[in-house]
C-alpha positions in Angstrom: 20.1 -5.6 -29.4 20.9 -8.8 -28.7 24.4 -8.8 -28.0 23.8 -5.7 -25.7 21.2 -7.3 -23.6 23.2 -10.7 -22.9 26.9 -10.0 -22.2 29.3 -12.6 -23.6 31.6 -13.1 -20.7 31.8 -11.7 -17.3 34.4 -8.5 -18.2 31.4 -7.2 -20.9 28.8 -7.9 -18.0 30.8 -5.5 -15.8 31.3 -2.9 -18.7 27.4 -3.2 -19.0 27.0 -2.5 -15.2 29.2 0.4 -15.2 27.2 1.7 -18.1 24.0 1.2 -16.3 25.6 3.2 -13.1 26.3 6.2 -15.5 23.1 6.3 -16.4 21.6 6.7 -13.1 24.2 8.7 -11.9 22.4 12.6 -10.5 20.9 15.2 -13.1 20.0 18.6 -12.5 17.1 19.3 -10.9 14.7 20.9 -13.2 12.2 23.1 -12.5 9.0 20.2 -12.9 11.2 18.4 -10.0 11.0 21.2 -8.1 7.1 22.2 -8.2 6.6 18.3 -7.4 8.7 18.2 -4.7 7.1 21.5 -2.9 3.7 19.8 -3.3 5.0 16.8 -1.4 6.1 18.9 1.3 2.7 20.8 1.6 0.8 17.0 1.7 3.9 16.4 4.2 2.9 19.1 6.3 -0.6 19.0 6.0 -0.2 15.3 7.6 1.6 16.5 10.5 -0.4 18.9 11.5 -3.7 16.4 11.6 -0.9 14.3 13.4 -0.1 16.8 16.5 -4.0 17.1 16.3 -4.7 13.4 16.8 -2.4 13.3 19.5 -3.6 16.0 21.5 -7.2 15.1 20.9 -7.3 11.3 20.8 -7.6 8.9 18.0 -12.0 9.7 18.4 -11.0 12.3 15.1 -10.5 9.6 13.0 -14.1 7.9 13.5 -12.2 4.7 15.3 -14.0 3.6 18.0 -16.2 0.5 19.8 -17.6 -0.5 16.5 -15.1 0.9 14.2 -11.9 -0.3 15.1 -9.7 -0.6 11.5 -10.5 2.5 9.3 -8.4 4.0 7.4 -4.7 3.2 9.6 -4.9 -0.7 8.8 -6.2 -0.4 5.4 -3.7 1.5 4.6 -1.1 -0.6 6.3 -1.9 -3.7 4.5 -1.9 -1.8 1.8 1.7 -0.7 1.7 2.4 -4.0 3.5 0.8 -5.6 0.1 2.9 -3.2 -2.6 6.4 -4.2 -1.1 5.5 -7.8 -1.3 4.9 -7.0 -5.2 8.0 -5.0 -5.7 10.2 -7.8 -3.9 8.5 -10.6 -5.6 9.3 -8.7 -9.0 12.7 -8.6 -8.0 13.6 -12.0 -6.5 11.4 -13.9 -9.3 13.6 -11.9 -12.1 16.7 -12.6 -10.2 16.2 -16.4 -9.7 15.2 -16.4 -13.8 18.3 -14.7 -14.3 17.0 -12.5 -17.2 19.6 -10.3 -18.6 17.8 -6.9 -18.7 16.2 -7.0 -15.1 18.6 -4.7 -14.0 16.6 -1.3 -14.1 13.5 -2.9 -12.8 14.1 -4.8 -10.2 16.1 -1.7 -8.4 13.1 0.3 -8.9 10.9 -2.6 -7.6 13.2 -3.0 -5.0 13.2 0.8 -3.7 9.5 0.9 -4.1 9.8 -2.5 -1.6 11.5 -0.6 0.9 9.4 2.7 1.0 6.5 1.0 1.1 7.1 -1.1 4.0 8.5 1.8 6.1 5.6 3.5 5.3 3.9 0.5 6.7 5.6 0.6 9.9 5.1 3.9 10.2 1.4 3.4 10.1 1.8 1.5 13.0 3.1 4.0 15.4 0.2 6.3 13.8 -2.2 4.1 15.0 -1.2 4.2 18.4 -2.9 6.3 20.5 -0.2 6.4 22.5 2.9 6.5 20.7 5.2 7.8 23.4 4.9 4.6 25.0 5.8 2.5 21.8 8.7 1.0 23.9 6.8 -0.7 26.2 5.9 -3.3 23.1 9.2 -3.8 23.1 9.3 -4.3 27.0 6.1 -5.4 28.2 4.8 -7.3 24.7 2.9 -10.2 24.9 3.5 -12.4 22.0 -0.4 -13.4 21.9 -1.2 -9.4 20.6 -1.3 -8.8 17.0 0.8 -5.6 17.0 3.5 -7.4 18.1 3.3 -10.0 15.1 3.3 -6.6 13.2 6.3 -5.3 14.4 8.1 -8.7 14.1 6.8 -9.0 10.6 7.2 -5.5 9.4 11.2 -6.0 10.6 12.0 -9.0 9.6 10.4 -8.3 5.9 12.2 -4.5 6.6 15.5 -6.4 7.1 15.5 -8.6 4.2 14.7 -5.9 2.0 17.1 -3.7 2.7 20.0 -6.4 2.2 17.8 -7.0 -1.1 19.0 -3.6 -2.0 21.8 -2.9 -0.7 23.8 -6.3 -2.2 23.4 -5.3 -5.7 23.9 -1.6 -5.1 27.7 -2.1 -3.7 29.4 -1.4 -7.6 27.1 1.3 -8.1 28.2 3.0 -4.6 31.9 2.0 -5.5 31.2 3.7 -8.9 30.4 7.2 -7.0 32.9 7.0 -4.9 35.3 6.7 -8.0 33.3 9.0 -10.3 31.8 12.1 -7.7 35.1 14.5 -7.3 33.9 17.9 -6.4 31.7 16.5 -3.1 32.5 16.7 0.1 35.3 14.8 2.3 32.3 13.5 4.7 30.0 12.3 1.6 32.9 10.9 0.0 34.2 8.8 2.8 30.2 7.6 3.1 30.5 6.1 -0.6 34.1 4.5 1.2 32.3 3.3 3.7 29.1 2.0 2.6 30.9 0.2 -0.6 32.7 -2.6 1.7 35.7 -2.1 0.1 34.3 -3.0 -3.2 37.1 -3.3 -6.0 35.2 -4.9 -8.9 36.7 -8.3 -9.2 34.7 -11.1 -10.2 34.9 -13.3 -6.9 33.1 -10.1 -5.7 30.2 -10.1 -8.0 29.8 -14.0 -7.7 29.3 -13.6 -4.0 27.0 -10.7 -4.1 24.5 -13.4 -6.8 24.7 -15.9 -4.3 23.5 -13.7 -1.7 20.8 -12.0 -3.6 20.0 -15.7 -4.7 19.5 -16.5 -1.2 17.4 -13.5 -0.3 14.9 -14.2 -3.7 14.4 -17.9 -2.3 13.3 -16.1 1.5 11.2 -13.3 -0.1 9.3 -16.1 -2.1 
Protein backbone atom coordinates (compact mmCIF):
# COMPACT_ATOMS: atom_id res chain seq x y z
CA UNK A 1 0.00 0.00 0.00
CA UNK A 2 2.68 1.99 0.54
CA UNK A 3 4.52 2.00 -2.53
CA UNK A 4 1.20 2.73 -4.41
CA UNK A 5 0.28 5.72 -2.38
CA UNK A 6 3.85 7.50 -2.72
CA UNK A 7 5.31 7.22 -6.26
CA UNK A 8 9.07 6.75 -6.36
CA UNK A 9 9.92 9.13 -9.13
CA UNK A 10 8.07 11.42 -11.24
CA UNK A 11 7.39 8.76 -14.45
CA UNK A 12 5.38 6.37 -11.57
CA UNK A 13 3.61 9.60 -10.27
CA UNK A 14 2.34 10.10 -13.93
CA UNK A 15 1.43 6.26 -14.37
CA UNK A 16 -0.50 6.82 -11.03
CA UNK A 17 -2.37 9.90 -12.47
CA UNK A 18 -3.28 8.21 -15.61
CA UNK A 19 -4.65 5.46 -13.44
CA UNK A 20 -6.61 7.85 -11.37
CA UNK A 21 -8.10 9.40 -14.87
CA UNK A 22 -9.34 5.88 -15.89
CA UNK A 23 -10.99 5.57 -13.02
CA UNK A 24 -13.09 8.56 -13.25
CA UNK A 25 -13.44 8.22 -16.70
CA UNK A 26 -17.92 8.01 -17.66
CA UNK A 27 -19.99 4.84 -16.69
CA UNK A 28 -23.26 3.96 -17.75
CA UNK A 29 -25.95 5.57 -16.34
CA UNK A 30 -27.88 3.20 -14.32
CA UNK A 31 -31.25 3.19 -13.57
CA UNK A 32 -30.80 4.71 -9.60
CA UNK A 33 -29.01 7.69 -11.60
CA UNK A 34 -31.74 8.10 -13.54
CA UNK A 35 -34.74 8.28 -10.75
CA UNK A 36 -32.33 10.75 -8.88
CA UNK A 37 -31.74 12.85 -11.58
CA UNK A 38 -35.68 13.27 -12.57
CA UNK A 39 -36.33 14.23 -8.90
CA UNK A 40 -33.74 16.98 -9.30
CA UNK A 41 -35.50 18.24 -12.17
CA UNK A 42 -39.01 18.22 -10.53
CA UNK A 43 -37.23 20.29 -7.29
CA UNK A 44 -35.67 22.26 -10.36
CA UNK A 45 -38.96 23.04 -11.67
CA UNK A 46 -40.77 23.41 -8.71
CA UNK A 47 -38.19 26.42 -8.01
CA UNK A 48 -38.86 28.13 -11.08
CA UNK A 49 -42.17 28.32 -11.01
CA UNK A 50 -42.23 30.02 -7.25
CA UNK A 51 -39.45 32.09 -9.17
CA UNK A 52 -41.71 33.56 -12.24
CA UNK A 53 -44.24 33.94 -9.16
CA UNK A 54 -41.94 36.11 -7.11
CA UNK A 55 -41.24 38.12 -9.98
CA UNK A 56 -44.55 38.86 -10.99
CA UNK A 57 -45.90 39.39 -7.51
CA UNK A 58 -42.97 41.03 -5.60
CA UNK A 59 -40.53 39.74 -3.16
CA UNK A 60 -43.83 40.45 -0.23
CA UNK A 61 -44.23 36.18 -0.92
CA UNK A 62 -41.36 35.45 0.73
CA UNK A 63 -42.23 37.27 4.22
CA UNK A 64 -39.25 39.93 3.47
CA UNK A 65 -40.17 43.20 4.32
CA UNK A 66 -39.59 46.50 6.84
CA UNK A 67 -38.74 44.34 9.74
CA UNK A 68 -37.70 41.25 8.00
CA UNK A 69 -35.20 42.03 5.55
CA UNK A 70 -32.66 38.64 5.43
CA UNK A 71 -34.86 35.48 5.44
CA UNK A 72 -34.25 32.76 3.80
CA UNK A 73 -32.10 34.36 0.39
CA UNK A 74 -29.03 35.52 2.68
CA UNK A 75 -29.09 32.63 4.90
CA UNK A 76 -28.84 30.65 2.34
CA UNK A 77 -26.20 32.70 0.64
CA UNK A 78 -23.81 32.62 3.36
CA UNK A 79 -24.54 29.37 3.53
CA UNK A 80 -23.19 28.16 0.22
CA UNK A 81 -20.75 31.13 0.53
CA UNK A 82 -19.55 29.18 3.85
CA UNK A 83 -19.39 25.35 2.08
CA UNK A 84 -16.98 26.50 -0.82
CA UNK A 85 -14.70 28.13 1.64
CA UNK A 86 -14.55 24.47 3.24
CA UNK A 87 -14.19 22.56 0.11
CA UNK A 88 -11.24 24.98 -1.11
CA UNK A 89 -9.63 25.07 2.18
CA UNK A 90 -9.64 21.18 2.02
CA UNK A 91 -8.06 21.39 -1.15
CA UNK A 92 -5.40 24.07 -0.83
CA UNK A 93 -4.42 22.81 2.89
CA UNK A 94 -3.84 19.18 1.30
CA UNK A 95 -2.04 20.59 -1.61
CA UNK A 96 0.39 22.85 0.35
CA UNK A 97 1.01 19.40 2.74
CA UNK A 98 1.67 17.66 -0.28
CA UNK A 99 0.07 14.34 0.89
CA UNK A 100 0.26 11.65 -1.72
CA UNK A 101 -3.39 10.36 -1.76
CA UNK A 102 -5.28 13.81 -1.84
CA UNK A 103 -5.96 13.41 -5.26
CA UNK A 104 -9.62 12.05 -5.18
CA UNK A 105 -10.53 14.44 -2.49
CA UNK A 106 -9.55 17.45 -3.10
CA UNK A 107 -11.22 17.38 -6.90
CA UNK A 108 -14.36 16.55 -5.22
CA UNK A 109 -13.78 19.35 -2.63
CA UNK A 110 -12.84 21.44 -5.26
CA UNK A 111 -16.17 20.83 -7.58
CA UNK A 112 -18.22 21.08 -4.45
CA UNK A 113 -16.23 24.75 -4.09
CA UNK A 114 -17.32 25.84 -7.33
CA UNK A 115 -21.08 24.77 -7.24
CA UNK A 116 -21.53 26.02 -4.20
CA UNK A 117 -20.42 29.48 -4.77
CA UNK A 118 -22.38 29.70 -8.12
CA UNK A 119 -25.15 28.79 -6.19
CA UNK A 120 -24.22 31.63 -4.07
CA UNK A 121 -24.20 34.12 -6.67
CA UNK A 122 -27.08 32.96 -7.91
CA UNK A 123 -28.84 33.72 -4.70
CA UNK A 124 -27.98 37.07 -5.25
CA UNK A 125 -29.85 37.86 -8.47
CA UNK A 126 -32.82 35.88 -6.51
CA UNK A 127 -32.87 38.35 -4.05
CA UNK A 128 -33.35 41.05 -6.27
CA UNK A 129 -36.54 42.29 -6.74
CA UNK A 130 -35.57 43.48 -9.71
CA UNK A 131 -33.38 41.35 -11.48
CA UNK A 132 -33.80 42.77 -14.99
CA UNK A 133 -31.92 45.65 -13.84
CA UNK A 134 -28.92 43.65 -12.45
CA UNK A 135 -26.67 45.71 -14.81
CA UNK A 136 -27.14 48.74 -13.42
CA UNK A 137 -24.81 47.45 -10.28
CA UNK A 138 -22.48 47.04 -12.65
CA UNK A 139 -23.11 50.70 -14.04
CA UNK A 140 -24.53 52.80 -11.46
CA UNK A 141 -22.89 50.81 -8.18
CA UNK A 142 -21.80 52.58 -5.39
CA UNK A 143 -18.93 50.96 -3.70
CA UNK A 144 -20.34 51.96 -0.15
CA UNK A 145 -23.55 49.17 -0.84
CA UNK A 146 -23.05 45.74 0.41
CA UNK A 147 -24.33 43.97 -2.80
CA UNK A 148 -21.62 45.33 -4.53
CA UNK A 149 -18.93 43.85 -1.98
CA UNK A 150 -20.98 40.69 -2.85
CA UNK A 151 -20.58 40.63 -6.29
CA UNK A 152 -16.90 41.57 -6.02
CA UNK A 153 -16.36 38.86 -3.47
CA UNK A 154 -18.51 36.20 -4.98
CA UNK A 155 -16.14 36.77 -8.39
CA UNK A 156 -13.05 37.11 -7.23
CA UNK A 157 -13.53 33.80 -4.83
CA UNK A 158 -15.59 32.43 -8.33
CA UNK A 159 -12.35 33.11 -10.27
CA UNK A 160 -9.81 31.64 -8.13
CA UNK A 161 -11.78 28.59 -7.91
CA UNK A 162 -12.20 27.83 -11.06
CA UNK A 163 -8.34 28.06 -11.94
CA UNK A 164 -8.26 25.89 -8.62
CA UNK A 165 -9.88 23.36 -10.79
CA UNK A 166 -9.15 23.68 -13.86
CA UNK A 167 -4.96 23.60 -13.31
CA UNK A 168 -5.02 20.08 -12.03
CA UNK A 169 -7.71 18.84 -14.40
CA UNK A 170 -5.50 19.72 -17.71
CA UNK A 171 -3.96 15.68 -17.91
CA UNK A 172 -7.19 14.44 -17.06
CA UNK A 173 -8.81 16.48 -20.16
CA UNK A 174 -5.70 15.58 -22.23
CA UNK A 175 -6.43 11.95 -21.14
CA UNK A 176 -10.05 12.14 -22.85
CA UNK A 177 -9.10 13.72 -25.58
CA UNK A 178 -6.52 10.65 -26.18
CA UNK A 179 -8.86 7.94 -24.69
CA UNK A 180 -12.82 9.07 -25.96
CA UNK A 181 -12.85 7.79 -29.88
CA UNK A 182 -16.36 7.29 -30.84
CA UNK A 183 -17.50 11.14 -29.76
CA UNK A 184 -18.07 13.74 -31.75
CA UNK A 185 -15.69 16.11 -33.91
CA UNK A 186 -17.05 19.23 -31.90
CA UNK A 187 -16.70 17.49 -28.29
CA UNK A 188 -13.38 16.18 -29.34
CA UNK A 189 -11.87 19.44 -30.47
CA UNK A 190 -13.35 20.87 -26.80
CA UNK A 191 -11.01 18.23 -24.95
CA UNK A 192 -8.17 19.92 -27.73
CA UNK A 193 -9.02 23.03 -26.74
CA UNK A 194 -9.61 23.13 -23.24
CA UNK A 195 -6.27 20.82 -22.54
CA UNK A 196 -3.76 23.79 -23.57
CA UNK A 197 -1.86 21.72 -25.60
CA UNK A 198 -1.13 19.40 -22.78
CA UNK A 199 1.54 16.61 -23.81
CA UNK A 200 2.52 15.16 -20.38
CA UNK A 201 6.02 16.21 -19.90
CA UNK A 202 7.24 16.86 -16.56
CA UNK A 203 8.18 20.73 -17.00
CA UNK A 204 4.34 20.68 -17.53
CA UNK A 205 3.28 19.09 -14.30
CA UNK A 206 5.95 21.28 -12.31
CA UNK A 207 4.31 24.37 -13.53
CA UNK A 208 0.80 23.31 -13.00
CA UNK A 209 2.13 22.65 -8.80
CA UNK A 210 3.47 25.86 -8.76
CA UNK A 211 0.38 27.44 -9.83
CA UNK A 212 -1.94 25.45 -7.68
CA UNK A 213 0.75 26.30 -4.95
CA UNK A 214 0.06 29.80 -5.51
CA UNK A 215 -3.76 29.56 -5.60
CA UNK A 216 -3.72 27.31 -1.93
CA UNK A 217 -1.58 30.31 -0.44
CA UNK A 218 -4.64 32.95 -1.87
CA UNK A 219 -7.55 30.64 -0.84
CA UNK A 220 -5.96 30.55 2.80
Amino acid sequence: MKDILKPKNEEEAIQMLHKFNEDLLPRKFGKTGQIWTGLLCVVIAVGLVCYVDQIRRGLSITGMGDTVSWGIYISNFVFFVAISLVGSLITAILNLLNISWRSPITRVAEIIAVACIIFAGLIIVVDMGRPDRILNMFIYGRIQSPIVWDVIVVMTYMTISLLFLYFPLLPGIAFCSDHFKDIPKWQKNMYKWLSLGWKFKPEQYNTVRKAVTVLSILII
